[in-house]
C-alpha positions in Angstrom: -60.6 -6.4 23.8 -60.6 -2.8 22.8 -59.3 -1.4 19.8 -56.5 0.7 21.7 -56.0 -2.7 23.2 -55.0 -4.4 19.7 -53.3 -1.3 18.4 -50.9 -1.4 21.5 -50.9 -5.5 21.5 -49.8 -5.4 17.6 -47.3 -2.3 18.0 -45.4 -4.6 20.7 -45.6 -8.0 18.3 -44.3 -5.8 15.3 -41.5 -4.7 17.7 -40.5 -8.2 18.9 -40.3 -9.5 15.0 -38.6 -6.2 13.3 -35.1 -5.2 14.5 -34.5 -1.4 15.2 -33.4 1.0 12.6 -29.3 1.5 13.6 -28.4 4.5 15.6 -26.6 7.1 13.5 -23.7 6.6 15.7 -23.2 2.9 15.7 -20.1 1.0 15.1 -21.0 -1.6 13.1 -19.0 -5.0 12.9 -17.8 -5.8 9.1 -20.7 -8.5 8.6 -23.3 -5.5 9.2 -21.1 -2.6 7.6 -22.8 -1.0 4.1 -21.0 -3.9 1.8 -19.1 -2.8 -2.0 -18.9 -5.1 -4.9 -15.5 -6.2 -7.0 -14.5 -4.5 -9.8 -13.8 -6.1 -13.2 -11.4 -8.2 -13.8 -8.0 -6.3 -14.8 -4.7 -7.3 -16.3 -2.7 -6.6 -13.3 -4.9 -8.5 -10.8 -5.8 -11.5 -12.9 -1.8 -11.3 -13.6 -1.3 -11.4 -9.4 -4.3 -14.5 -8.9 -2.6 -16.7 -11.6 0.5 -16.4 -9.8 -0.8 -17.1 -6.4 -2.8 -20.0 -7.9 0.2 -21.6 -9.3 2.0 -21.5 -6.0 -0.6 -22.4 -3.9 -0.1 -26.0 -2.5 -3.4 -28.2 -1.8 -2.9 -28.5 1.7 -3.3 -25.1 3.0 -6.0 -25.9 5.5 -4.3 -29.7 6.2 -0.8 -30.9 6.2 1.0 -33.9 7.0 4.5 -33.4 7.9 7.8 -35.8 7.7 10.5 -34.2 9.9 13.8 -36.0 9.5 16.9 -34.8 12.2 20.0 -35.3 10.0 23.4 -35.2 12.2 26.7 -36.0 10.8 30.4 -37.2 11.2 31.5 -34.0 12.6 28.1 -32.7 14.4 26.0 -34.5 16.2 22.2 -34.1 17.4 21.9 -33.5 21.1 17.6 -33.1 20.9 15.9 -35.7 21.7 13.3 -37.2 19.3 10.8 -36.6 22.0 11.9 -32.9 22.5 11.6 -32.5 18.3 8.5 -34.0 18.4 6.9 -31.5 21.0 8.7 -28.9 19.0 6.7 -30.2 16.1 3.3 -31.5 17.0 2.9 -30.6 21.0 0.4 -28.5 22.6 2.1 -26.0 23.2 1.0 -22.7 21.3 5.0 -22.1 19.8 5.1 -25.7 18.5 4.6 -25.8 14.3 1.1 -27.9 14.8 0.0 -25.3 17.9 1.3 -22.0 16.5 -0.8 -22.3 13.0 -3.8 -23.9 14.7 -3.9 -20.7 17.0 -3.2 -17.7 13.8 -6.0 -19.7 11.5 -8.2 -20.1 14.9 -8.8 -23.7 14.2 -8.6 -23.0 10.5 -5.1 -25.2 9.6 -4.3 -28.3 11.1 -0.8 -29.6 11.1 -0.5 -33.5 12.3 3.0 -35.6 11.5 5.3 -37.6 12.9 9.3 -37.2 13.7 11.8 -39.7 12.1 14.6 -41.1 14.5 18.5 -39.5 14.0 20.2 -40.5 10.8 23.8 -39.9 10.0 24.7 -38.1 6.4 28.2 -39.8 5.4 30.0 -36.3 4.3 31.3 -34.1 7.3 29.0 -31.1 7.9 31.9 -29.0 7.4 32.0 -30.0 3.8 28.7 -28.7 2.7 28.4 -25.1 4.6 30.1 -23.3 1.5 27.9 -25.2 -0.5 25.3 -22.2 -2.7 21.9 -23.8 -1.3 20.5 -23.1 -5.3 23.5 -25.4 -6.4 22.9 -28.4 -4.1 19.8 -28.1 -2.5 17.5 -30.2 -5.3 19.8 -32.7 -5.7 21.2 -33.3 -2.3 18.0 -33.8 -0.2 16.6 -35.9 -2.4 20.1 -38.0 -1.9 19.4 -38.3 1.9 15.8 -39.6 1.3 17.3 -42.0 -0.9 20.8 -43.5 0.9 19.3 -42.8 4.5 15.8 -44.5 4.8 14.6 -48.0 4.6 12.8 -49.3 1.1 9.8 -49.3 3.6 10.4 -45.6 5.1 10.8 -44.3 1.2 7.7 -45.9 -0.1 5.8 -43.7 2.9 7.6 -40.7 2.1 4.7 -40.3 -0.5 2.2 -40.1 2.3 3.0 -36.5 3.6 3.4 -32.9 1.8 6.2 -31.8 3.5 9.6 -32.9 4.5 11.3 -31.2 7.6 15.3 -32.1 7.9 16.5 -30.9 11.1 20.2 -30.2 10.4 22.1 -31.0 13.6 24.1 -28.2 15.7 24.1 -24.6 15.3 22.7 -22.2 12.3 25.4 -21.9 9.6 26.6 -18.2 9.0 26.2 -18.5 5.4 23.3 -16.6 4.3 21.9 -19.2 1.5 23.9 -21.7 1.8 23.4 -25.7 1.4 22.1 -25.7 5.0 21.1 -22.2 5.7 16.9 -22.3 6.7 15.1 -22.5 3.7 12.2 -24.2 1.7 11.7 -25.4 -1.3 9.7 -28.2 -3.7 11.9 -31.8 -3.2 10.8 -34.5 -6.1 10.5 -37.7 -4.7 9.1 -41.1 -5.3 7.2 -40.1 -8.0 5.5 -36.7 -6.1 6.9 -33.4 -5.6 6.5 -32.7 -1.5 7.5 -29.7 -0.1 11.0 -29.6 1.7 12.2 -27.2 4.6 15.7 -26.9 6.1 15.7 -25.6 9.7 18.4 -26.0 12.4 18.7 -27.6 15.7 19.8 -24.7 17.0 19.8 -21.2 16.3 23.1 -20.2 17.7 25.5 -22.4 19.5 24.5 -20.9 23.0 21.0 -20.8 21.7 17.9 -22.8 21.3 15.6 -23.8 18.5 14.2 -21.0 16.8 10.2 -21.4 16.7 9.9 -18.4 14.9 12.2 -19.6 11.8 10.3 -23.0 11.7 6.9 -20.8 11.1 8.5 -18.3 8.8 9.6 -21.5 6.4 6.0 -23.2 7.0 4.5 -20.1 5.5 6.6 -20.6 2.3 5.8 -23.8 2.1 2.0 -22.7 2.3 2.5 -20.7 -0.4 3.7 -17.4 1.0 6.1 -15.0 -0.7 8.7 -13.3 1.4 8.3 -9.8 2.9 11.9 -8.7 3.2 14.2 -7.8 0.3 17.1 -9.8 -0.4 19.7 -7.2 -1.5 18.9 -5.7 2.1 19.8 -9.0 3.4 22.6 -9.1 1.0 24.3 -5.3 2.6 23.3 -4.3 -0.8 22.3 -0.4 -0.3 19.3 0.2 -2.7 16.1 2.5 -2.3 13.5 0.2 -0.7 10.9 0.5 1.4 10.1 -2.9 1.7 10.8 -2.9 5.9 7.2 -1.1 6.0 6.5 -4.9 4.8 8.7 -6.9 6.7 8.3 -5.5 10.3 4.9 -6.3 10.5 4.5 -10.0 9.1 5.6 -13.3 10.1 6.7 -13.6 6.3 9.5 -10.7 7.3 10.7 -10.5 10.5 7.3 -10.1 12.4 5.8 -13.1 14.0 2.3 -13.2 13.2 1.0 -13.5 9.5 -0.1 -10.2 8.1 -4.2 -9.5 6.9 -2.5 -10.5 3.2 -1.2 -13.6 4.0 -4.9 -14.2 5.9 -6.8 -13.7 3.2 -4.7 -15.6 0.7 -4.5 -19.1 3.3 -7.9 -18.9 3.4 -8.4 -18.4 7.0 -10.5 -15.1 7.0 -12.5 -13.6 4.0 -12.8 -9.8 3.6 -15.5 -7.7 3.7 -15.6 -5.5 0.5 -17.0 -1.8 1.6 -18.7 0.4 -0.4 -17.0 2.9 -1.9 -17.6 6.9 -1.1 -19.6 5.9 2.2 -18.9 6.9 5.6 -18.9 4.1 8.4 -18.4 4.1 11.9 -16.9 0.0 11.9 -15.8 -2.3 14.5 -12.9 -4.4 14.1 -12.4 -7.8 15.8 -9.0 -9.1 16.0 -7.2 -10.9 12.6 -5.2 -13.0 14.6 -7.9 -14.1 16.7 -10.1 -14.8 13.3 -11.5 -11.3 13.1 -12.3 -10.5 9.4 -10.3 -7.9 7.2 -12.3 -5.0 5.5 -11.2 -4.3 1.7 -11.5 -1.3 -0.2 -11.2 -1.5 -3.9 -9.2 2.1 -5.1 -10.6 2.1 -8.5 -9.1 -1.0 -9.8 -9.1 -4.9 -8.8 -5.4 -4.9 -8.1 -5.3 -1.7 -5.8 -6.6 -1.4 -2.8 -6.4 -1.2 1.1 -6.7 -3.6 3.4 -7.9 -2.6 7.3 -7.5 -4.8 10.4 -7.2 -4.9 14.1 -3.8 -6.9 14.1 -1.9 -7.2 17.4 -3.4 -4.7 19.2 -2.6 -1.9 16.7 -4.7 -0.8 13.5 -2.8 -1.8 10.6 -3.7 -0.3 7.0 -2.1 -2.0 4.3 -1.9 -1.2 0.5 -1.6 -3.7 -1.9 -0.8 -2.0 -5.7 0.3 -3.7 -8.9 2.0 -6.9 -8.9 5.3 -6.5 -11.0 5.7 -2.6 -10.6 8.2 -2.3 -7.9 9.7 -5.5 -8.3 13.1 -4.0 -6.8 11.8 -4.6 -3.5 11.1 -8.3 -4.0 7.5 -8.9 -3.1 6.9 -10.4 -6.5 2.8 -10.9 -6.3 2.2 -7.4 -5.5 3.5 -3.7 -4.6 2.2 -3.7 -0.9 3.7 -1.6 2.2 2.1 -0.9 6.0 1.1 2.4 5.7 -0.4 2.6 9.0 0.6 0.7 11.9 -0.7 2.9 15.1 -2.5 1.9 18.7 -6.0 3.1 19.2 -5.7 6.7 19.5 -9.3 8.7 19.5 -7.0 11.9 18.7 -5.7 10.6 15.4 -6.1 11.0 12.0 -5.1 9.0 9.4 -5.1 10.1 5.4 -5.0 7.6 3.1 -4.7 7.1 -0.6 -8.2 8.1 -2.6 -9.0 10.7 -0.2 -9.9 8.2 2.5 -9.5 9.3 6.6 -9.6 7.4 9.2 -10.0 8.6 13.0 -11.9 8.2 16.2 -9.8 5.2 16.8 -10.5 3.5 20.2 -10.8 0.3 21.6 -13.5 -1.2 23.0 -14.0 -2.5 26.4 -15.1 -5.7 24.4 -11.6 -6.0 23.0 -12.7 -4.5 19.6 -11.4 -1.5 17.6 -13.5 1.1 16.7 -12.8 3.8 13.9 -15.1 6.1 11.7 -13.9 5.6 7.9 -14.5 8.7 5.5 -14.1 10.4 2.2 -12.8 13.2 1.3 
């Protein structure tokens, strides 16, 4: 063999075993981009992790769910236990167990079972007025106790959260005894978590899959993402709808890149600062990761994903420094929420631009990211 003849030979081995440099055009997925690193510790962020840590339950990536159906003297249940149990644990994707199995792609599993009817003594009537803040802790814990056999209680224990299914249509109190909500509920020596949803959502309506995720999230450890004086008629300056209408937590109905990152079911990719990317985005509610971009401190900074077909930008601030608008862990809003538009531009806070926004054939997003 000539010498040519190992020169060429050792050229096409060293090709085979040493990927090509990246063309200056390509859009690189978020586990190839140019990667940052965390800043220090600060008061505010440290401040906004103790708070999620103390309100994170231990089951976010497993739960094991009681749901109870609770008619009374003057309403009764018409829902079969069958029907509540597909509603709960079927394989459809809207069911409670289907629904969070598809938004964590396979990440949280939901597995239960569905108590038969039981019948509260006091009329339903009775309770409606009844402040949910006033009542709530001590009468739920008063069904589990009058309504279940010495057997049922002692299993009570076994699960982390307690569904009651209250029987007929939504009440029209906002807040009331009865009115959707979830909550901690001691019992039995351990403090499960406990959510109130209806059997139906009107009286000419069915039941609302969409509330029973909404509560789930709460009882996952997710704040709100509407304000309550809004929901109250209470005219204020808030902007917290920027929030709201785009997470399940509001009055969306998929789980916002936040609320992701904080279950656990995708990890960010930190970029580096002051360095322009072309990137390509995979879809969050298909398990696609979230890129992060620290704006000088660790409790500011952006969040970017490829969220329901649209690019969504979000910034999260300071926790505690618009606490008018009722998102208590942080100061966040949707500052972009836009389909792929190559023609765009979006400026964003710290002289950061976004554009050449396209989708991909592939079902990506692809966007350059700059600085100004």
């Amino acid at each position: 063999m000539t010498r040519k003849s190992v020169a060429v030979l050792a050229l096409c081995l060293f090709a085979l075993v040493v990927p090509p440099l990246p063309a200056q055009d390509e859009y690189r997925p978020l586990d190839r981009a140019e990667r940052g690193s965390e800043p220090a510790v600060d008061l505010y962020g440290r401040v906004s992790e103790l708070l999620l840590e103390a309100v994170r339950p231990a089951f976010s990536r497993e739960a094991k769910v009681l749901v109870i159906p609770v008619e009374y003297p003057d309403v009764r249940g018409t829902t079969s236990v069958e029907e509540i149990r597909d509603h709960f644990f079927g394989e459809k994707a809207e069911s409670l167990a289907g629904y969070y199995r598809e938004q964590s792609s396979g990440r949280c599993k939901i597995t239960g079972e569905v108590h038969p009817w039981v019948r509260a003594r006091l009329p339903r009537r009775w309770l409606e007025p009844v402040p949910s803040p006033l009542g709530a802790d001590l009468y739920f814990p008063l069904l589990l106790e009058t309504l279940l056999t010495e057997e049922e209680k002692e299993r009570v224990a076994e699960f982390d959260v307690v569904v009651f299914v209250i029987a007929g249509a939504r009440v029209t109190r906002w807040m009331s005894l009865l009115w959707p909500h979830e909550g901690p509920i001691p019992f039995g020596g351990k403090v499960l978590q406990k959510i109130v949803t209806d059997e139906r959502s009107a009286p000419d309506q069915g039941f609302s899959f969409q509330t029973l995720h909404h509560e789930f999230g709460h009882a996952l450890g997710i704040p709100d993402k509407y304000c309550y004086l809004a929901a109250l008629g209470i005219e204020h300056d808030c902007q917290i709808e920027g929030v709201g209408t785009h997470c399940l937590m509001g009055w969306g109905t998929s789980p916002c890149p936040w609320c992701r990152i904080e279950l656990g079911w995708t990890e960010p990719a930190i970029l580096r600062w002051g360095l322009e990317q072309r990137l390509r985005l995979s879809p969050s509610e298909k398990g696609g990761r979230v890129a992060k971009i620290y704006l000088g401190t660790r409790a500011r900074y952006l969040l970017l994903a490829y969220h329901e077909g649209e690019l969504r930008v979000w910034r999260i601030g300071e926790p505690w420094r618009r606490f008018e608008n009722h998102v208590f862990w942080a100061d966040m809003e949707c500052l972009v929420a836009a389909a792929p538009d190559p023609a765009a531009s979006h400026a964003l806070p710290g002289g950061i631009r976004i554009d050449e926004v396209r989708a991909g054939e592939d079902g990506d997003l692809r966007l350059r990211l700059s600085f100004e």
